[in-house]
ZAMARGU-4260 file (C-alpha; in steps of 0.2 Angstrom, whole numbers, plus 5000, padded with zeros to 4 digits):
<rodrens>
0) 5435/4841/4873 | 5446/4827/4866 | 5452/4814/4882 | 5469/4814/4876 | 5474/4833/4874
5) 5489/4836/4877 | 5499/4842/4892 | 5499/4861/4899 | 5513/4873/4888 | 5523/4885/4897
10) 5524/4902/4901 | 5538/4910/4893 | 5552/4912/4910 | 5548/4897/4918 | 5562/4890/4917
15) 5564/4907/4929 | 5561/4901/4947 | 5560/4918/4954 | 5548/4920/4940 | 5529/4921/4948
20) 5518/4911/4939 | 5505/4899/4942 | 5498/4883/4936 | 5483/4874/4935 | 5487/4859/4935
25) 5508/4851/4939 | 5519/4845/4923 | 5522/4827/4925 | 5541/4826/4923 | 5541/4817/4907
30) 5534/4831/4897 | 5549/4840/4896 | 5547/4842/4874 | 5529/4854/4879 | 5543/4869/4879
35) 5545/4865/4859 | 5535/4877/4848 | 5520/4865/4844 | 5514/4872/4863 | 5517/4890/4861
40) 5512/4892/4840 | 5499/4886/4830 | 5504/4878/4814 | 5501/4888/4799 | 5510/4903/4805
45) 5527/4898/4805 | 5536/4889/4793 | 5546/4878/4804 | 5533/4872/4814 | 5524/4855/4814
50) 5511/4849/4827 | 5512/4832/4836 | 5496/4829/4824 | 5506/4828/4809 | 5514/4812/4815
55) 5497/4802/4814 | 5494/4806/4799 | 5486/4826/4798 | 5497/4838/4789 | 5499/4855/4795
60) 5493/4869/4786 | 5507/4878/4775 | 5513/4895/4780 | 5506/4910/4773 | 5489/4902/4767
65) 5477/4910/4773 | 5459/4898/4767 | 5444/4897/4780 | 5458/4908/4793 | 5456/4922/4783
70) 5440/4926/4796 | 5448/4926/4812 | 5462/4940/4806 | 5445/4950/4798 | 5437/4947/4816
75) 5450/4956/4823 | 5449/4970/4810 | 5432/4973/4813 | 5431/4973/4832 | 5443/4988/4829
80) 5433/4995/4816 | 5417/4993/4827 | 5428/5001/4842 | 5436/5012/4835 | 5431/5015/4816
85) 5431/5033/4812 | 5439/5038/4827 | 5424/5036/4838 | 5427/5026/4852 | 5415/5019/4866
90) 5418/5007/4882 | 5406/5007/4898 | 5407/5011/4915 | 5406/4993/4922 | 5405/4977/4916
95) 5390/4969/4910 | 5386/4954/4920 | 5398/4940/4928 | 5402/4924/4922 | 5420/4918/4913
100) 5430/4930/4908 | 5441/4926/4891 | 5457/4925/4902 | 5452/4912/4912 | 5450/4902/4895
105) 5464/4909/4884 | 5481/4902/4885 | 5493/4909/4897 | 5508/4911/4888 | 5501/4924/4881
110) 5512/4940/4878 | 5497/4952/4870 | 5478/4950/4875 | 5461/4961/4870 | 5443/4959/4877
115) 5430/4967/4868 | 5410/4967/4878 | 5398/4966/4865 | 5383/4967/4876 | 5385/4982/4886
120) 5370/4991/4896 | 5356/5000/4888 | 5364/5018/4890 | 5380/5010/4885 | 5373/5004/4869
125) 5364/5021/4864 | 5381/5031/4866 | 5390/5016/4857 | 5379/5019/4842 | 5377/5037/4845
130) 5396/5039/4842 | 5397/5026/4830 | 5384/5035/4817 | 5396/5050/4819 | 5407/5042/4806
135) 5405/5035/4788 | 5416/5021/4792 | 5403/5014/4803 | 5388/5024/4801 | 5379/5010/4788
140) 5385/4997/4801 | 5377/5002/4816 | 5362/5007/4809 | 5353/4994/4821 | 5353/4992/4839
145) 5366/4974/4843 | 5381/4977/4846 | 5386/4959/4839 | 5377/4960/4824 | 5387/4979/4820
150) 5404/4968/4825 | 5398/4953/4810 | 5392/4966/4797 | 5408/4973/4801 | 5419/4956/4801
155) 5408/4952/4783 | 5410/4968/4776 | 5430/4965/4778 | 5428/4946/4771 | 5417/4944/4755
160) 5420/4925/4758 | 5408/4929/4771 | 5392/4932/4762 | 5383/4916/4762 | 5382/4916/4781
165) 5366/4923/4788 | 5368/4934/4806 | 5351/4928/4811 | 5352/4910/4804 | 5370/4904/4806
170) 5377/4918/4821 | 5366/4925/4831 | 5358/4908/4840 | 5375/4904/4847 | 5384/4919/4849
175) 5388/4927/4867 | 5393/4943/4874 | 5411/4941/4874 | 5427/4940/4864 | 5444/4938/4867
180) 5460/4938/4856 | 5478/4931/4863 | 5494/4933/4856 | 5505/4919/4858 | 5526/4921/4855
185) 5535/4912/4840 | 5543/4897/4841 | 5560/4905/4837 | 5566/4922/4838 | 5561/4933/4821
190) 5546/4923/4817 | 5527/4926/4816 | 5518/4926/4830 | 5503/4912/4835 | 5486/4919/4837
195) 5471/4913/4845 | 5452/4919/4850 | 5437/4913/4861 | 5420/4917/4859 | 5409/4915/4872
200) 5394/4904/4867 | 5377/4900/4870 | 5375/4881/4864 | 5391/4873/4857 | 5382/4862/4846
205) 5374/4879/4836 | 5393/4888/4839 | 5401/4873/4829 | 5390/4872/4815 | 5390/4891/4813
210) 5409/4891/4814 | 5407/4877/4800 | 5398/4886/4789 | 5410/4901/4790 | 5423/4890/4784
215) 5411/4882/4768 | 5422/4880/4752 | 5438/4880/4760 | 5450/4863/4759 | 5449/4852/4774
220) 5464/4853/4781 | 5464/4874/4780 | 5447/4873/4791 | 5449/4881/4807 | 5453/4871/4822
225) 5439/4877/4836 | 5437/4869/4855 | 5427/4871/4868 | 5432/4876/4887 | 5420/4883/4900
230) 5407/4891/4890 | 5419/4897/4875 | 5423/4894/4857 | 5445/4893/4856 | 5447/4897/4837
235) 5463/4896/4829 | 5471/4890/4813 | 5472/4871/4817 | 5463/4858/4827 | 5479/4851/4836
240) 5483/4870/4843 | 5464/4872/4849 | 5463/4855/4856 | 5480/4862/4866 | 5475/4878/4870
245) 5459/4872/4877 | 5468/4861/4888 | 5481/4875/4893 | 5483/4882/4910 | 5476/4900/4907
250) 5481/4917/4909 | 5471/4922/4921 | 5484/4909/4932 | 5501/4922/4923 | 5504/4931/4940
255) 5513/4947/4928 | 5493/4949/4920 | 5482/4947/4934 | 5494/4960/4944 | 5494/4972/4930
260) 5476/4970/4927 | 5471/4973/4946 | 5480/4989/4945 | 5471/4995/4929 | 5456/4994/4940
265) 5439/4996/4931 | 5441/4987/4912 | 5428/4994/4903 | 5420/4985/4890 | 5435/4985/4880
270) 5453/4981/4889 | 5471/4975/4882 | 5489/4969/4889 | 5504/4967/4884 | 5521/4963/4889
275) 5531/4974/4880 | 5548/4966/4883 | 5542/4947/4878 | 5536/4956/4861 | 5552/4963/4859
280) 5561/4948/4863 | 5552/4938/4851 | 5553/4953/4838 | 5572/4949/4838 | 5575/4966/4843
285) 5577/4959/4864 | 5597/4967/4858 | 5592/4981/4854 | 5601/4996/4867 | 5585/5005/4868
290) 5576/4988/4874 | 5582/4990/4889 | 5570/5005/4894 | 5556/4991/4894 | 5565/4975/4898
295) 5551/4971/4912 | 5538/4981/4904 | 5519/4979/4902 | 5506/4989/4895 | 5487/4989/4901
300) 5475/4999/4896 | 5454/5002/4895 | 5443/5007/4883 | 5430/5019/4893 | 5417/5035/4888
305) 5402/5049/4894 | 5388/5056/4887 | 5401/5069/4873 | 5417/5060/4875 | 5428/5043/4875
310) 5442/5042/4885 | 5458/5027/4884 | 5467/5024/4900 | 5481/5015/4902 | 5495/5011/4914
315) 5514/5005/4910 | 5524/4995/4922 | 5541/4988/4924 | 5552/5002/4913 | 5568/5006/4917
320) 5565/5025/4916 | 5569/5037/4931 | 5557/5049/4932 | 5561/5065/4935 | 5541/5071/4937
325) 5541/5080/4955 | 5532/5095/4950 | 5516/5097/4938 | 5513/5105/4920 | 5496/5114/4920
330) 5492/5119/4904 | 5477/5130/4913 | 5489/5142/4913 | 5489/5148/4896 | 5478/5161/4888
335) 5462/5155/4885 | 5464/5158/4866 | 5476/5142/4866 | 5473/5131/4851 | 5483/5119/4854
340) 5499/5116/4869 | 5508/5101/4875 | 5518/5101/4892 | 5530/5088/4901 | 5540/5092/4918
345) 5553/5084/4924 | 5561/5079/4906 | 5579/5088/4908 | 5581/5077/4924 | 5575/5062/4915
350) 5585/5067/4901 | 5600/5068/4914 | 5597/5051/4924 | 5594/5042/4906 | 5607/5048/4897
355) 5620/5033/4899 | 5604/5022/4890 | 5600/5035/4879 | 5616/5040/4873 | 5618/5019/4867
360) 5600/5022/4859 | 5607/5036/4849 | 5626/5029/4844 | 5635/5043/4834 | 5618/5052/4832
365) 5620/5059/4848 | 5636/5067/4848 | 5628/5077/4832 | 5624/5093/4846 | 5642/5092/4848
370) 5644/5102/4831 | 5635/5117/4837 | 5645/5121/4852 | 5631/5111/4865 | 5637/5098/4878
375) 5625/5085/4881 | 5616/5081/4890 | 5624/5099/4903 | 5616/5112/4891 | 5599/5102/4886
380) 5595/5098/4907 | 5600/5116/4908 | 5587/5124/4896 | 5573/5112/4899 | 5575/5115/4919
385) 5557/5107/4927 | 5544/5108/4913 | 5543/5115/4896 | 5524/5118/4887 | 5524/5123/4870
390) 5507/5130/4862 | 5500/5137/4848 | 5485/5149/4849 | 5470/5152/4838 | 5476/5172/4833
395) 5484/5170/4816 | 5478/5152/4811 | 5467/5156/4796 | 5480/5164/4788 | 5494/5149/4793
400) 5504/5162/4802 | 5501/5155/4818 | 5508/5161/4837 | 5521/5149/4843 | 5527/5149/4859
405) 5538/5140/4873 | 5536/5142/4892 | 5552/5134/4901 | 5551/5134/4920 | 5570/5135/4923
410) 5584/5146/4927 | 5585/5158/4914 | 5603/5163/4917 | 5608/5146/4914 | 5597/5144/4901
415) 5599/5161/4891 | 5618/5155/4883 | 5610/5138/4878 | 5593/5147/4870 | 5609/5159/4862
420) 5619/5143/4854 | 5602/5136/4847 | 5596/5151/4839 | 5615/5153/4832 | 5614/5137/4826
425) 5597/5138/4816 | 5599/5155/4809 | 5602/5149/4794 | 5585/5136/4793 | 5571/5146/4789
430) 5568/5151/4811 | 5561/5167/4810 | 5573/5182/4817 | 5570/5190/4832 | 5561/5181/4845
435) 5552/5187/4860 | 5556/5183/4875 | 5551/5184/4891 | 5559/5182/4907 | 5555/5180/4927
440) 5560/5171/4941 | 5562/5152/4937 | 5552/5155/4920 | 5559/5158/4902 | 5546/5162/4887
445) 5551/5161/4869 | 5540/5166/4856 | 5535/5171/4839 | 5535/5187/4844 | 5536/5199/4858
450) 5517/5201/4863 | 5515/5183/4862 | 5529/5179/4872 | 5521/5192/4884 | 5505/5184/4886
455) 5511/5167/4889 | 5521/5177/4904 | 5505/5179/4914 | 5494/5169/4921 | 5481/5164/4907
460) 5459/5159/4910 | 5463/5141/4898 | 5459/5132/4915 | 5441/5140/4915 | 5436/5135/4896
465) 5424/5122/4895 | 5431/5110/4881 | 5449/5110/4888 | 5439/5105/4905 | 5432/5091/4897
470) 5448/5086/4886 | 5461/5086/4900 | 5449/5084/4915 | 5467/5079/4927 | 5475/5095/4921
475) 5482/5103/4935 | 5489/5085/4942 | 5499/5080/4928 | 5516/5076/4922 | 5514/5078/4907
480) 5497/5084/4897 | 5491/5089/4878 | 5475/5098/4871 | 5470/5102/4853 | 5455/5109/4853
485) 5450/5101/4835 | 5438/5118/4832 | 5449/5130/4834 | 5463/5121/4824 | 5452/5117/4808
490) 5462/5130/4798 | 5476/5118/4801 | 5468/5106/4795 | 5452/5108/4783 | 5460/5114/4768
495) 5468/5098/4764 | 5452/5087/4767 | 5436/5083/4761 | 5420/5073/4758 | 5419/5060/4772
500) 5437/5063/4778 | 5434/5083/4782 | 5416/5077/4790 | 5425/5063/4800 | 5437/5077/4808
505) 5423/5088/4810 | 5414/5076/4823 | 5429/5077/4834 | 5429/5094/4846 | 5446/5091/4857
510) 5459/5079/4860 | 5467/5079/4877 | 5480/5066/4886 | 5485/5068/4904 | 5495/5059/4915
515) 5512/5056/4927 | 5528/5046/4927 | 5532/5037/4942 | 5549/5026/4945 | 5545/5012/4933
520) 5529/5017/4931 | 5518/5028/4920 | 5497/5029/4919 | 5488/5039/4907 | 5470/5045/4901
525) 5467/5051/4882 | 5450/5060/4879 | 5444/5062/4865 | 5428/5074/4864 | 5413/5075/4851
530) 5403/5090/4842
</rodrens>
């Protein structure tokens, strides 16, 4: 690392002193240009932007040229492809092994950050490849059995400037177990965004010269800028902005990610975060009426699987949402011939607590109900009541006539007149006449038709099926759930796909998401199930 890097950048909000954030090291007080965007955005991204580098002599790169950068964007690209091509996913159950983390190395103004494991346990690997030969997107890929050699084919087969460099050779001597990609804000509002990676490494020497070779045949001053800090390659577009992100006090010392990440618990072998309200801020859309749900919010999130499935869980923190979750949807209760069915409780309170914020969202839309003889947000609150679950069942699908239905746990004399305006106001729109519906105490069913709307009435054996089991394994705790069991629903589906699309689909045997909304806080698991 150069003597004279330069001083620490900021976090964004510390000018904020109620603002919890650490640093590693005190800014002297004469440093006071470090909040100008050569600390927070690496040349070549924005067109504004000039390093402290340019002034001796070393021009930055110009915006929008992409030259030897054109990797590090492909890298990202193929860790999701080698994650998630296909639609097979895999994380672990732990981590593998200790050691630096790419947070503690990563610069901690940060506002979006990925860590991808490539060297998970044994078991780990079998079901990652397993998965991963599911699916033509990756099948040729991770015909071997290194993870990190499946993520370069991956990386070379999205560059073709790449095909001079030799895994074995130029990659594999140097490489280590881990990755990590940061996303840094723009130096003005509207603009691009800064990007940077580390690479764990084995011998920096080897890491540098593979890194070079990478970047063979591009101009000098389009090379990427790489650094080393505490075992890791920091990759970016520009030397200056590596030297400075090396030098960086990191994110694991940003108070907002290490609390976020303590809560996410167990990280997987894949896990993200970001801060939802500094992306919108630097998207330009910080204005924006609707920004206000998530003007403290942050996402975090784990990549995790079993033997048959992979499941993403993820928690938000910091919205301005109310919730209105006291009671719990279980879609166990529907007939066990149910194809497909998404619930949510508590929306028409949410609805109600909300409606000042969604109302400004909405502008003029949202006195369009108004035309129909509804008054918002009386009559919606009034029809949704605690939950609604809506569900389609397997009994017609060949023939595209499917069963539709909708079980609302309300008051059904307050919500008969609404249900009554709504069908009055769709008459004309293709809704099919006569309805069923069903009726009982705190419950109203609507339906396609009577004997549907009968069946969903009664208490349905959906709880004791094994895939929806699997799928939606937190059902009868949830706020809010869905299920498609992908087998049944192939006549939905099939007739439009084919080749190695209709294959893809036909590895996947449910989908299920599951979670609950707390005051300013949501958490979440998605499943997804395989043949």
């Amino acid at each position: 690392m150069p003597a004279n890097t330069p001083p620490n950048p900021p976090f964004p909000g510390d000018e904020d002193p109620d603002r919890t954030v650490a640093y590693r090291t005190p800014r002297p007080p004469q440093q006071d240009y470090a909040r100008t965007a050569q600390w927070q955005y690496p040349a070549g991204f924005e067109p504004e932007t000039r390093f402290a580098s340019e002034e001796l002599g070393h021009a930055a790169p110009a915006p929008g040229r992409k030259g030897g950068r054109g990797w590090i964007i492909a890298l990202i690209a193929a860790i999701v492809v080698a994650v998630v091509g296909g639609g097979g996913v895999w994380a672990a159950a732990k981590l593998s092994g200790g050691g630096t983390q790419p947070h503690e190395v990563l610069p901690g103004n940060a506002i979006a950050y990925v860590r991808l494991d490539l060297d998970p346990a044994a078991n780990q690997k079998i079901a990652l490849f397993d998965i991963a030969r599911k699916f033509s997107a990756t099948k040729e890929t991770f015909s071997g059995d290194d993870p990190r050699k499946a993520a370069f084919e991956a990386l070379r087969g999205n560059d073709p400037k790449l095909a001079h460099v030799d895994y074995a050779k130029d990659i594999e001597p140097w490489l280590g177990d881990r990755i990590g990609f940061a996303v840094l804000a723009p130096s003005q509002k509207g603009g691009d965004p800064g990007a940077v990676m580390a690479i764990q490494v084995k011998d920096e020497e080897a890491a540098r010269a593979g890194l070079a070779k990478m970047d063979e045949g591009i101009a000098e001053r389009q090379r990427t800028g790489v650094a080393f800090r505490d075992g890791y390659a920091i990759v970016t577009s520009d030397q200056s902005a590596a030297d400075q992100y090396a030098a960086a006090a990191p994110l694991s010392e940003n108070t907002r990610f290490t609390g976020d990440m303590d809560t996410l618990g167990e990280q997987g072998v894949l896990s993200f975060w970001a801060d939802l309200s500094q992306i919108a801020e630097s998207s330009g859309s910080g204005a924006d009426p609707a920004a206000e749900i998530i003007k403290d919010a942050r996402l975090t999130g784990a990549l995790r699987f079993g033997d048959d499935y992979a499941e993403l869980i993820g928690t938000a923190r910091g919205t301005d949402v109310k919730s209105g979750q006291t009671q719990t949807v279980d879609l166990g209760d529907l007939p066990a011939s149910t194809a497909a069915a998404v619930g949510v409780s508590g929306l028409g309170k949410m609805l109600q607590e909300n409606w000042a914020d969604i109302e400004k969202a909405l502008g003029a839309q949202a006195q369009a109900p108004q035309q129909y003889g509804l008054s918002m947000p009386d009559d919606l609150v009034a029809l949704l009541g605690e939950s609604i679950t809506l569900a389609i069942d397997t009994e017609g699908l060949d023939a595209l006539d499917p069963r539709l239905g909708a079980v609302l746990e309300t008051d059904p004399a307050k919500a008969d007149p609404v249900l009554a305006k709504l069908e009055s106001a769709l008459s004309g729109s293709g809704m099919p006449p006569g309805l069923g519906k069903a009726r009982s105490e705190g419950k109203l069913v609507v339906a396609t038709s009577q004997d549907y709307a009968d069946e969903l009435a009664s208490a349905g054996a959906l709880r004791d099926n094994e895939t929806f089991q699997k799928a939606v394994p937190d059902a009868e705790g949830a706020g809010f759930a869905l299920y498609v069991d992908m087998n049944s629903a192939k006549a939905l589906y099939q007739r439009e796909l084919q080749g190695e699309a209709k294959a893809n689909v036909d590895a996947l045997r449910a989908v299920g998401l599951s979670g609950k909304i707390s005051d300013g806080e949501a958490g979440f698991t998605v499943r997804v199930v395989f043949n």
